[in-house]
C-alpha positions in Angstrom: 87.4 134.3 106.4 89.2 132.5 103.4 87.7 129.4 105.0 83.7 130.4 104.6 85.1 131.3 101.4 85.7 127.9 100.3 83.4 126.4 102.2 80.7 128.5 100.0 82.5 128.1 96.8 82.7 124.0 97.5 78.6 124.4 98.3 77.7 126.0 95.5 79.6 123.6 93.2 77.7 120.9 94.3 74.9 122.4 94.6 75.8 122.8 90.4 77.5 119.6 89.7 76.3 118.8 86.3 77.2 122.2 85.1 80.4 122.0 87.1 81.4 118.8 85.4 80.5 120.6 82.0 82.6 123.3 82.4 85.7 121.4 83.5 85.1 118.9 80.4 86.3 121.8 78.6 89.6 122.7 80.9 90.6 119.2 81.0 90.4 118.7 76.6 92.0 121.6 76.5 94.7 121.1 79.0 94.9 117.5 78.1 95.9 118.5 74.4 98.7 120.7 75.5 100.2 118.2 77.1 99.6 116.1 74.8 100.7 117.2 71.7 103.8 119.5 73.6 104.8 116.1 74.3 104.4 114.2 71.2 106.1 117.8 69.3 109.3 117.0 71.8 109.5 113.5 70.9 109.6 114.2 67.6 112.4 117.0 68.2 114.2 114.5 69.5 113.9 111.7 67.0 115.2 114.3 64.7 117.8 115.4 66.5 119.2 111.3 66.6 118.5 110.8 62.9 120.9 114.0 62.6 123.4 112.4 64.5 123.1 109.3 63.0 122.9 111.0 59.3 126.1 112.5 60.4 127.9 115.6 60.0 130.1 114.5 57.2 128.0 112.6 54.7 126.4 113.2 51.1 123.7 111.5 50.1 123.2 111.7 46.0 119.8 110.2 44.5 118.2 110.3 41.3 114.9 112.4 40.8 113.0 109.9 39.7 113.9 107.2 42.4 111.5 105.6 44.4 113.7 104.9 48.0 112.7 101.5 47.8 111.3 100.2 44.4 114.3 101.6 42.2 114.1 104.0 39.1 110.9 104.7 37.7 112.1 105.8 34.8 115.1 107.9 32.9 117.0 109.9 35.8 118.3 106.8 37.4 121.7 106.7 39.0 124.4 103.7 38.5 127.8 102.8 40.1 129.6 104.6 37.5 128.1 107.6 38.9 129.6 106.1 41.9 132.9 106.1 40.8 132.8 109.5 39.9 131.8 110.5 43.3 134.7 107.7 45.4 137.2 109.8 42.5 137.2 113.3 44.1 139.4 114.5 46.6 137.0 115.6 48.8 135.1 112.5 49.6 137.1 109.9 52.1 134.8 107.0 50.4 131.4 106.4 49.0 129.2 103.6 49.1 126.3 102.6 46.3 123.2 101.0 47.3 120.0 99.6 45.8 117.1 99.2 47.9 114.1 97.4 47.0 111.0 95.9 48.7 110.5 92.2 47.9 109.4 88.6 49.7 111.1 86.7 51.8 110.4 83.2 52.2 111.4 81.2 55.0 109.6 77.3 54.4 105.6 78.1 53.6 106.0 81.6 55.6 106.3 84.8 53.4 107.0 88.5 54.8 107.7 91.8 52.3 110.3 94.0 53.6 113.2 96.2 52.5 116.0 94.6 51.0 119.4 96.4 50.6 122.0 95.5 48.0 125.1 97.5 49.0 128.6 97.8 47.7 131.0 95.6 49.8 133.9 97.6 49.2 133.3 100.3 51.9 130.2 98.6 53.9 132.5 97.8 57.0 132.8 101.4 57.4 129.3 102.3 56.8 128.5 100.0 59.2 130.8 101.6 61.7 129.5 104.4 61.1 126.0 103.8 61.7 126.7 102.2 64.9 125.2 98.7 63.8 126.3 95.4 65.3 126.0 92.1 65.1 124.1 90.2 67.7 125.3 86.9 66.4 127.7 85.9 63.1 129.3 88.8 61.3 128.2 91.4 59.1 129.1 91.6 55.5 132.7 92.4 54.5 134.8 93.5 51.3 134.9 91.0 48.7 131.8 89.5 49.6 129.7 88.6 46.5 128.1 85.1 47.1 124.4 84.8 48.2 124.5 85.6 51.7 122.1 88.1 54.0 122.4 89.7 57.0 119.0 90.1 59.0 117.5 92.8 61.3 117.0 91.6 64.8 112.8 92.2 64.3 112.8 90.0 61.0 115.0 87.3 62.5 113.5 87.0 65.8 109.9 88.3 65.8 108.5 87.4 61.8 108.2 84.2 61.6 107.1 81.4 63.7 110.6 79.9 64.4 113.7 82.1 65.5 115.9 82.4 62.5 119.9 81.5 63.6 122.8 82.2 61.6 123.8 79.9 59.3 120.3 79.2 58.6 118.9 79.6 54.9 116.3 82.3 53.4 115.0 83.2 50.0 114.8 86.2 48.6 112.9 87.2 45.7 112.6 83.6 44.9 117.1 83.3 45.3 118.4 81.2 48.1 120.5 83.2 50.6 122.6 82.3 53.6 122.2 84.2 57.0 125.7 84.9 58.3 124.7 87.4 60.6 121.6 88.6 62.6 121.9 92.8 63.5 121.7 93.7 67.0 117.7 95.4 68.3 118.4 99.2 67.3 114.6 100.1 67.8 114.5 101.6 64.1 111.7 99.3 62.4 113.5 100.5 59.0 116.8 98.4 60.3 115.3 95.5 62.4 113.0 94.3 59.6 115.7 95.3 56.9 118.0 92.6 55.1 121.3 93.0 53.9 123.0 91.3 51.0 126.3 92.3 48.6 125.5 94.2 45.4 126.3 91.5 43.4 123.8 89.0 44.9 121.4 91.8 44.6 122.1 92.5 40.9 121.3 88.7 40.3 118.3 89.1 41.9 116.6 92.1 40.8 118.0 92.1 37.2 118.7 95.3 38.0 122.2 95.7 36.0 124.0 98.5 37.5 121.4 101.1 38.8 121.6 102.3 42.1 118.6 104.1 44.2 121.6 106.3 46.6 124.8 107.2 47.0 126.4 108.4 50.3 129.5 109.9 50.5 131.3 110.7 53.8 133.4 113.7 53.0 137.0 114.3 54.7 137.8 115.8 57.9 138.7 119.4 57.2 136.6 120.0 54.1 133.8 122.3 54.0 130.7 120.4 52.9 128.9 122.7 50.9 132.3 123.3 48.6 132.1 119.2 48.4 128.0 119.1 47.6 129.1 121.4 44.6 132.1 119.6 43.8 130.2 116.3 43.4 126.9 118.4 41.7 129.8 119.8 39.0 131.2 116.3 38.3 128.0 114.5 38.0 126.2 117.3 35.6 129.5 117.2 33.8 129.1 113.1 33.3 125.2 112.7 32.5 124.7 115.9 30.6 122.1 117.5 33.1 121.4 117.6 36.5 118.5 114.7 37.0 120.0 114.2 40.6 119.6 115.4 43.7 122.0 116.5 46.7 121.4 116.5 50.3 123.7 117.7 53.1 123.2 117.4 56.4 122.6 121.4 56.7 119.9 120.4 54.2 118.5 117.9 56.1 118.5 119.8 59.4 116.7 123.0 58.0 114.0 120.5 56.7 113.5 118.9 59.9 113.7 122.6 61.5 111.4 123.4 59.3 108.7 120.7 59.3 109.3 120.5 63.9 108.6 124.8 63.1 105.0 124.0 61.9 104.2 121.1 64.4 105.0 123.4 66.9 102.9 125.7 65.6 99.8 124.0 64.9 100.3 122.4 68.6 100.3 125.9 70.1 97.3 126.7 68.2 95.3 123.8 68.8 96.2 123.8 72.4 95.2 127.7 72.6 92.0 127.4 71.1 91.2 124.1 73.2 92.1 126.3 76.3 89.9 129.3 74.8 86.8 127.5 74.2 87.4 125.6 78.1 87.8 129.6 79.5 84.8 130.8 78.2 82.9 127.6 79.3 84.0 128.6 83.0 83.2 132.2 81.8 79.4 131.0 80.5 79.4 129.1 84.1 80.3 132.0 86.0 78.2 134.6 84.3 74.9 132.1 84.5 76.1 131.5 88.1 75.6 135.6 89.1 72.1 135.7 87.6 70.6 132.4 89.4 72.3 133.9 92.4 71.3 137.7 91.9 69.2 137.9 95.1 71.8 135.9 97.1 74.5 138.5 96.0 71.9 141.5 97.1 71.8 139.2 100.8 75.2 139.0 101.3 75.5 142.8 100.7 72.4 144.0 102.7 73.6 142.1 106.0 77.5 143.5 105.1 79.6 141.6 102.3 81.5 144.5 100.7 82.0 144.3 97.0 86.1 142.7 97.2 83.6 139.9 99.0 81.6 138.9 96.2 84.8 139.6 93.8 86.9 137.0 95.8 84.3 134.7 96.3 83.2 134.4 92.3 87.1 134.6 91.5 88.0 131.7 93.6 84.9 129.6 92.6 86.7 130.0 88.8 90.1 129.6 89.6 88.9 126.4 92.0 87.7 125.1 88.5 90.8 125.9 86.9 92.9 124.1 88.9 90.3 121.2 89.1 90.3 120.6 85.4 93.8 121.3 84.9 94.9 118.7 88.0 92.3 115.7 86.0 93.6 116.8 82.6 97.4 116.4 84.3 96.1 112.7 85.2 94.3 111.8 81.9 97.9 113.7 80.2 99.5 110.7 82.2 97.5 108.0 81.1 97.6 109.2 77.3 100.6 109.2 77.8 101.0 105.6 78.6 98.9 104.9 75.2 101.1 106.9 73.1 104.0 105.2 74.3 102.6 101.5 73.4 100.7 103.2 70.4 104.1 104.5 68.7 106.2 101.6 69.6 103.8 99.8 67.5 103.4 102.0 64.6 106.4 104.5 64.4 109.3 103.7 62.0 111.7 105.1 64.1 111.5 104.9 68.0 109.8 108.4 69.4 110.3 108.9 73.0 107.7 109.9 75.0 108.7 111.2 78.6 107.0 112.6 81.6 107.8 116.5 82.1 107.1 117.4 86.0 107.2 121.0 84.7 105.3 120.5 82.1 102.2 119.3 84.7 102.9 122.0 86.9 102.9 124.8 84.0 100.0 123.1 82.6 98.1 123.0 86.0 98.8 126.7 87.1 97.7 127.7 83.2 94.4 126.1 83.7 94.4 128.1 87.3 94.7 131.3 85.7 92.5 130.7 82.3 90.0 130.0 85.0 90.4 133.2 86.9 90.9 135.5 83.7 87.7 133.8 82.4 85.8 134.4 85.8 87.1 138.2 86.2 84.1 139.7 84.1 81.1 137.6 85.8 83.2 138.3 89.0 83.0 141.8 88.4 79.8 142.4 87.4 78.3 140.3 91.2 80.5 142.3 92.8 79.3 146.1 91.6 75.5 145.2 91.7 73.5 147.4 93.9 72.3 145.8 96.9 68.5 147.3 96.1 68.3 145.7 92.6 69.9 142.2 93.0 67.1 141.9 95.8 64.6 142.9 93.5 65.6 140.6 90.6 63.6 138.1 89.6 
């Protein structure tokens, strides 16, 4: 019995294939963007997640409100190393590093590239760099005391740029100074860090002009201490030392309710587009169905004269829409796989920082049974309404 069931369903679908393929254009978009965008929202979760980790649990960072995070003050509001000090001289903070960072040339023979240059106090930049988890692939990073011209290199910039590998020991200019490369950074898959240089503050107060402004300051509190008391220990010190509070404060509870919040609407916009992508593909199987029990009114009042009972017709109507359920949502798994594939080269080419994006096997499945009941929902009513007609009219229909 199921068998003739199929075998009619499969005859009437190709009997209908341009409509057919119609309908499940709309399954598979919708379906296809679930996956889609679930997948993109997760990879994003967990880029956040690893900034967070790598922000850490126990560091301040203090800017001015009207810094640009890479071009420097833009006007009053700017912070300087004496603002520094004042941070490194509480008792909360274990230590505290300054840092300018500014986009500018660098010039390796007739070649040219702009990137992100940062100048950063040498005093503490061993343990920031511990910190961070970044390592050397070759030379040695900067160290305390250093204050000559020298650079260290991200692993992108030094072996990707330009159309020669760049070696420590090798010389660069920047911003028009000559620097020496003493060490070239291990591949982190941050575009932020790989392209980023590295030079002492001094060198980078020689070659900006920039004096003793500062675009950040990160302060890695002490074991033990609650970080909020420490956010307003610093916000107290530094009001106390410019006169007003033209700074602002970011803790990492800070910066995880911000990305909480920003991954909350993502999420939310996903759902929605994925919902109404799924909504418009149900009531194309719906549309299908319904037009399907008219062109096949006198075929339905056959079935029933020689017999069919009305759980006949319903079954047969319901497994011709959940057949095209499943259908769409098994090609929109396979395109899902593909795009995915794309995404994957796409964001490794654009994205800053390195997004993930994996294959779910639960996510297919969910995604595939989904479609499989959106289909049947959609084909209920239409299934309903072939299965209660009277035998008498649907042979009279024309």
């Amino acid at each position: 019995m199921i068998r003739d069931y199929f075998n009619l369903v499969f005859a009437n679908l190709k009997n209908r294939k341009l409509r057919s393929f119609l309908t499940l254009i709309g399954i598979i978009i919708g379906v296809s963007a679930i996956i889609l965008l679930y997948t993109t929202g997760q990879g994003l979760e967990n880029v956040a997640g690893r900034e967070f980790e790598k922000f850490g649990t126990r560091k301040i960072l203090i800017t001015g409100k009207n810094m640009q995070l890479f071009g420097g003050p833009t006007g009053k509001g700017g912070l300087t190393v004496e603002d520094a000090d004042v941070v490194r001289s509480l008792p909360e903070v274990e230590f505290a590093e300054h840092a300018y960072r500014q986009t500018a040339e660098i010039r390796v023979g007739k070649e040219t590239y702009l990137t992100t240059v940062g100048a950063t106090s040498t005093d503490t930049i061993e343990k920031s760099f511990a910190n961070s988890g970044l390592e050397p692939l070759e030379g040695r990073l900067i160290k305390k005391g250093d204050r000559t011209f020298i650079a260290v290199l991200g692993y992108s910039l030094a072996k990707d740029t330009f159309d020669k590998e760049l070696f420590a020991g090798q010389k660069i200019r920047v911003n028009g100074n000559e620097f020496k490369i003493v060490g070239i950074m291990e591949k982190t898959g941050n575009q932020v860090d790989d392209f980023a240089v590295w030079i002492p503050f001094k060198a980078g107060q020689e070659t900006f002009d920039i004096g003793d402004n500062v675009t950040g300051i990160a302060a890695t509190i002490k074991e033990g201490v609650d970080i909020e008391q420490a956010a307003e220990s610093i916000r107290k010190q530094l009001k106390k030392k410019r006169g007003e509070e033209d700074f602002e404060i970011v803790t990492p509870v800070q910066l995880q309710e911000q990305s909480q919040n920003i991954l909350g609407v993502v999420k939310l916009v996903i759902v929605a587009i994925g919902l109404i992508s799924l909504f418009v593909g149900g009531v194309g199987i719906m549309n299908s169905m319904y037009t399907a029990v008219l062109e096949r009114t006198k075929e339905i009042g056959t079935m029933k004269a020689i017999g069919a009972k009305n759980r006949d017709i319903l079954f047969l109507f319901l497994i011709e829409a959940g057949l095209l359920g499943i259908i769409g949502g098994l090609l929109a798994a396979l395109f899902s796989a593909l795009g995915i594939l794309l995404l994957k080269k796409i964001f490794s080419v654009v994205s800053v920082v390195p997004i993930e994006i994996t294959f779910n096997p639960w996510l297919f499945l969910f995604a595939i049974l989904f479609a499989l009941v959106t289909g049947v929902v959609a084909g209920l009513w239409p299934a309903l309404k072939a299965a209660h007609l009277k035998p008498v009219d649907a042979l009279r229909y024309e």
